[in-house]
C-alpha positions in Angstrom: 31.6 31.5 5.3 33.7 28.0 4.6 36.3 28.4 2.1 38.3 25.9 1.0 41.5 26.2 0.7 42.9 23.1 -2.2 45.2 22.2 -5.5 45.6 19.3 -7.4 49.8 19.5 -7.4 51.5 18.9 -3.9 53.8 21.2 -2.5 52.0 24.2 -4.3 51.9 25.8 -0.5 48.1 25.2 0.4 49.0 24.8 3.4 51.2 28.1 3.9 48.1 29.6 2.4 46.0 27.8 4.8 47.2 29.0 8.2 48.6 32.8 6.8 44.8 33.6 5.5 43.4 32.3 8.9 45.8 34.3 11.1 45.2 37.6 9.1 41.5 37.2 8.8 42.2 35.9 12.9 44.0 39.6 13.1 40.6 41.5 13.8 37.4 40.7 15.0 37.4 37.6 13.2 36.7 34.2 14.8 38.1 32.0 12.4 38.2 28.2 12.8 40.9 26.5 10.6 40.5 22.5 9.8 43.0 20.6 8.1 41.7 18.1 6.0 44.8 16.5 5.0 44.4 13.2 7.4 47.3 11.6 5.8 49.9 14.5 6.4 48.2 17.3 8.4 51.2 20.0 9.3 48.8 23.1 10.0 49.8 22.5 13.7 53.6 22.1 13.0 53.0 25.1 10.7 51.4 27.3 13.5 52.9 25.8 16.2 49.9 24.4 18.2 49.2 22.8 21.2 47.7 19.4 20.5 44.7 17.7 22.6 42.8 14.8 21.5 39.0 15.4 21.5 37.5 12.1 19.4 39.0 8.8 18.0 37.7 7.9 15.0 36.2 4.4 14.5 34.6 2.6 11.8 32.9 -0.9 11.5 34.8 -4.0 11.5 33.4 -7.4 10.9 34.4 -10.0 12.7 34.7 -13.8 11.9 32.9 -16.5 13.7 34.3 -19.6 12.6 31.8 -22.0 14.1 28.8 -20.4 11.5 31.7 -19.6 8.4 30.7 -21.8 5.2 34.0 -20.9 3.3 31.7 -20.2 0.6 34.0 -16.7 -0.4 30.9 -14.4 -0.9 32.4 -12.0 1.5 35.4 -11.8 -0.2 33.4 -11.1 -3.6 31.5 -8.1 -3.1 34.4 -6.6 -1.0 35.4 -3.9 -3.6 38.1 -2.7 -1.3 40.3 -6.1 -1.4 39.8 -6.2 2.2 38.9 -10.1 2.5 41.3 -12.7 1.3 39.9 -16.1 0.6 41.4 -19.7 -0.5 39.1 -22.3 -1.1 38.3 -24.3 1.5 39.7 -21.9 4.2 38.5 -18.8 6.0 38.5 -15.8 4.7 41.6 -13.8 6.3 40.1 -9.7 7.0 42.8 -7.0 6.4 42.2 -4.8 8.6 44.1 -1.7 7.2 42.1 -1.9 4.0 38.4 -2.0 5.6 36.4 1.2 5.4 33.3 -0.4 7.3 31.0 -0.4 4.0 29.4 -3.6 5.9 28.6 -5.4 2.7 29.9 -8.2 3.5 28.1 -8.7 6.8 25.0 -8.2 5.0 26.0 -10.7 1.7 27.3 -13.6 4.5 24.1 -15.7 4.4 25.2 -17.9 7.8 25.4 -14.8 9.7 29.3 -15.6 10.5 30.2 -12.2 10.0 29.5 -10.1 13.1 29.8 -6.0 13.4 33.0 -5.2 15.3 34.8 -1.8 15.2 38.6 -0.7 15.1 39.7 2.7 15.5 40.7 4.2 11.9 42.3 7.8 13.2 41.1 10.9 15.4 40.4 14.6 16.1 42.9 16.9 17.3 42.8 20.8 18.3 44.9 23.3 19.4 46.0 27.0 19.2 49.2 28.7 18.1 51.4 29.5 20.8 54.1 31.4 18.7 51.5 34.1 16.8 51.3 37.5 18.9 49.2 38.8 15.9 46.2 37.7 16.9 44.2 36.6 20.1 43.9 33.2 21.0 40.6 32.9 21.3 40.2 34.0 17.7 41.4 31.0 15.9 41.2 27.5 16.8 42.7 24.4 14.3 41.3 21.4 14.3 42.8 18.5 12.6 42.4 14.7 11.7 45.1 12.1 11.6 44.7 8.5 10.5 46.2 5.7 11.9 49.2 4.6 9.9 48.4 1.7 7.5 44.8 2.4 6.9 43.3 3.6 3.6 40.2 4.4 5.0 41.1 8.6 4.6 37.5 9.9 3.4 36.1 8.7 7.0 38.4 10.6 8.8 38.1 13.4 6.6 34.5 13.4 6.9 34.6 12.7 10.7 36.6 15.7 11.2 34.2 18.1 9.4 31.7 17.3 11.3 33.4 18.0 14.2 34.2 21.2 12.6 30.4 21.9 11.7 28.9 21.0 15.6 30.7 24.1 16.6 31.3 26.5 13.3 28.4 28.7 14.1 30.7 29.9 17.1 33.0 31.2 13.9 33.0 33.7 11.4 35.3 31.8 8.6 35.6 27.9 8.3 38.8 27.7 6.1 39.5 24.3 5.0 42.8 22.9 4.0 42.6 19.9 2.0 45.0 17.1 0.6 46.6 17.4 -2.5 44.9 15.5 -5.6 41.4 15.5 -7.0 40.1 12.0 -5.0 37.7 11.1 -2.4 38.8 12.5 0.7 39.4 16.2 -0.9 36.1 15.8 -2.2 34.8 15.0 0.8 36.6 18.2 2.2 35.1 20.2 -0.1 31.1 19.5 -0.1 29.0 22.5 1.0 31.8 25.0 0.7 30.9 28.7 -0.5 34.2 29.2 -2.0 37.4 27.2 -2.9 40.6 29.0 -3.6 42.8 26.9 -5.7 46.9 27.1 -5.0 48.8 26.6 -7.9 52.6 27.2 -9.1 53.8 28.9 -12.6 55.2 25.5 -13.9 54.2 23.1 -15.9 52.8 20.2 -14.1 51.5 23.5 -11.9 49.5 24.0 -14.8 48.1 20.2 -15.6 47.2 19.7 -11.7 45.6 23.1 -11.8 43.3 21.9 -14.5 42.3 19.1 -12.9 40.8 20.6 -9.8 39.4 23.3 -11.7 37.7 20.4 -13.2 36.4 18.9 -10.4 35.5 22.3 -8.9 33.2 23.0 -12.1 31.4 19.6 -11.6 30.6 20.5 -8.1 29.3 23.7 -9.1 31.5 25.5 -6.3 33.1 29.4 -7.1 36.6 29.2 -7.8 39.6 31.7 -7.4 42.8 31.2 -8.2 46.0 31.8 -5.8 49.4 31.3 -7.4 52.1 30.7 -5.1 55.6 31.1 -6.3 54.4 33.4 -8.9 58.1 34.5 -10.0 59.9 31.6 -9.9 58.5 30.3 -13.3 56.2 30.7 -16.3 52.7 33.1 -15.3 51.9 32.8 -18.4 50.9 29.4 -18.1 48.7 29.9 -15.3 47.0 33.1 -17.4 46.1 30.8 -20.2 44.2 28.6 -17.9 42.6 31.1 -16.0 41.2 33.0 -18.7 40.5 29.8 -20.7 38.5 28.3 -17.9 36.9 32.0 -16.8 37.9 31.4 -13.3 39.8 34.7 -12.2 43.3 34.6 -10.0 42.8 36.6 -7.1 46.0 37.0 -5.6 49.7 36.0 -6.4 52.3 34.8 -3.9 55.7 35.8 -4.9 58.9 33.3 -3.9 60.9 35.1 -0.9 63.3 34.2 1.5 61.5 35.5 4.3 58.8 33.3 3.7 61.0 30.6 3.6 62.6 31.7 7.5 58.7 31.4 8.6 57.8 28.5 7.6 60.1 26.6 8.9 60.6 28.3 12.5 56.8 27.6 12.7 56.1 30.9 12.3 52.6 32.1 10.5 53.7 33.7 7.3 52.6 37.3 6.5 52.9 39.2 3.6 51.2 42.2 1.8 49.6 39.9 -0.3 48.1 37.9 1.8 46.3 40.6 4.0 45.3 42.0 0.6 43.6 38.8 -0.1 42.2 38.9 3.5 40.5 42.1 2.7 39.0 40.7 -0.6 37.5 38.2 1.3 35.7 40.2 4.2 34.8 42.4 1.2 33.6 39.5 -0.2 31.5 38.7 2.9 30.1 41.8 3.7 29.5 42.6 0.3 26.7 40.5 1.1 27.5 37.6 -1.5 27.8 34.5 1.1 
């Protein structure tokens, strides 16, 4: 079963959610193999206090400029949608590297061939286990996690290079949980194609509310069941997060409340547990063996 675990706001706690639901469903017999999708700022490992070995650098395409064939015509630098090519007239178009995502259009629009296929390395593939949780055994759950290099915008490769790590060996696991960036752009989308389920963390506030929408949204368009998990669920307004649940028939399945003990987890690097969360454990595996996914 691959859930994903998302939220248009930041800060929401998808990520507390993330590794607490992967170390209770972890808890049993469960193999459960947590990625975090969140190239940009992946903290699963901080979270659950990993070990960290590199198993795959991530590269793309990168052209390459021979001077001797260049024209300084500037068609490369026109079909570049990513602003990637700079070009004054009657100079050579200057490649910014950090903007590239290896489309390779402009290697095919160069009609003298002075663009050549290169490659640069864009980010990579970690995994690790927890050293700090005694809940659980450590071949249970594994984290894997992408990271891109600073400077590049390319963030929907790496996310997508890192799930297909994830898939070559998910048939090893029970649960693929999925913790994606915050937002509603490519690389969460990219997180979240072929997933059977997508929980989405929200907070009783206003702009909890306007983000919550918006993935709901997206959710809808890719025709993907949604839940609802409200974290912080007594720190504000609940009502608010009611009126879109019931307005967009998407049900909230558990509620997180705001507690100090939480708090002294999370940042010790401890896995946070909490009634709550092993209650939405079990609605899960009832989920699963309920036969559904």
């Amino acid at each position: 079963m691959k859930i994903a675990i998302t939220g248009g706001k930041g800060g929401t706690g998808k990520s507390t959610i993330s590794t607490s639901l992967a170390v209770e469903l972890a808890a049993g017999e469960n193999k459960v193999l947590l990625v975090d999708a969140d190239v940009e700022c992946p903290d699963d490992h901080i979270i659950l206090s990993t070990n960290r070995k590199k198993v795959q650098d991530v590269c793309t395409i990168l052209p390459i400029l021979n001077q001797n064939k260049c024209l300084k015509c500037g068609d490369c630098s026109e079909i570049c949608k990513e602003n990637a090519i700079v070009f004054i007239k009657d100079r050579y178009p200057f490649i910014v590297t950090g903007q590239c995502n290896g489309c390779g259009a402009c290697i095919l629009a160069c009609s003298s061939k002075a663009l050549e296929k290169g490659q640069q390395e864009i980010g990579a593939i970690y995994q690790g286990k927890s050293k700090k949780s005694n809940q659980i055994s450590s071949e249970n759950l594994l984290l894997i996690w992408g990271e891109i290099e600073i400077g590049c915008e390319a963030t929907a490769l790496v996310v997508n290079a890192t799930r297909e790590y994830a898939e070559n060996i998910a048939s090893d696991y029970d649960y693929v949980l999925i913790d994606t960036a915050a937002g509603t752009h490519c690389n969460v989308i990219s997180a979240m194609i072929g997933v059977d389920l997508a929980l989405a963390v929200t907070e009783p506030t206003p702009l909890g509310k306007h983000d919550l929408e918006l993935i709901l949204q997206l959710l809808q368009l890719m025709e993907v069941e949604t839940q609802i998990i409200v974290n912080k669920s007594d720190i504000g307004d609940l009502n608010l997060i009611d009126d879109v649940s019931r307005n967009k028939n998407v049900p909230i399945i558990q509620k997180i409340p705001y507690e100090r003990e939480i708090l002294k987890k999370h940042s010790r690097g401890q896995p946070v547990t909490h009634n709550n969360i092993k209650k939405l454990s079990n609605a899960i595996t009832a989920k699963t063996v309920g036969g559904r996914h």
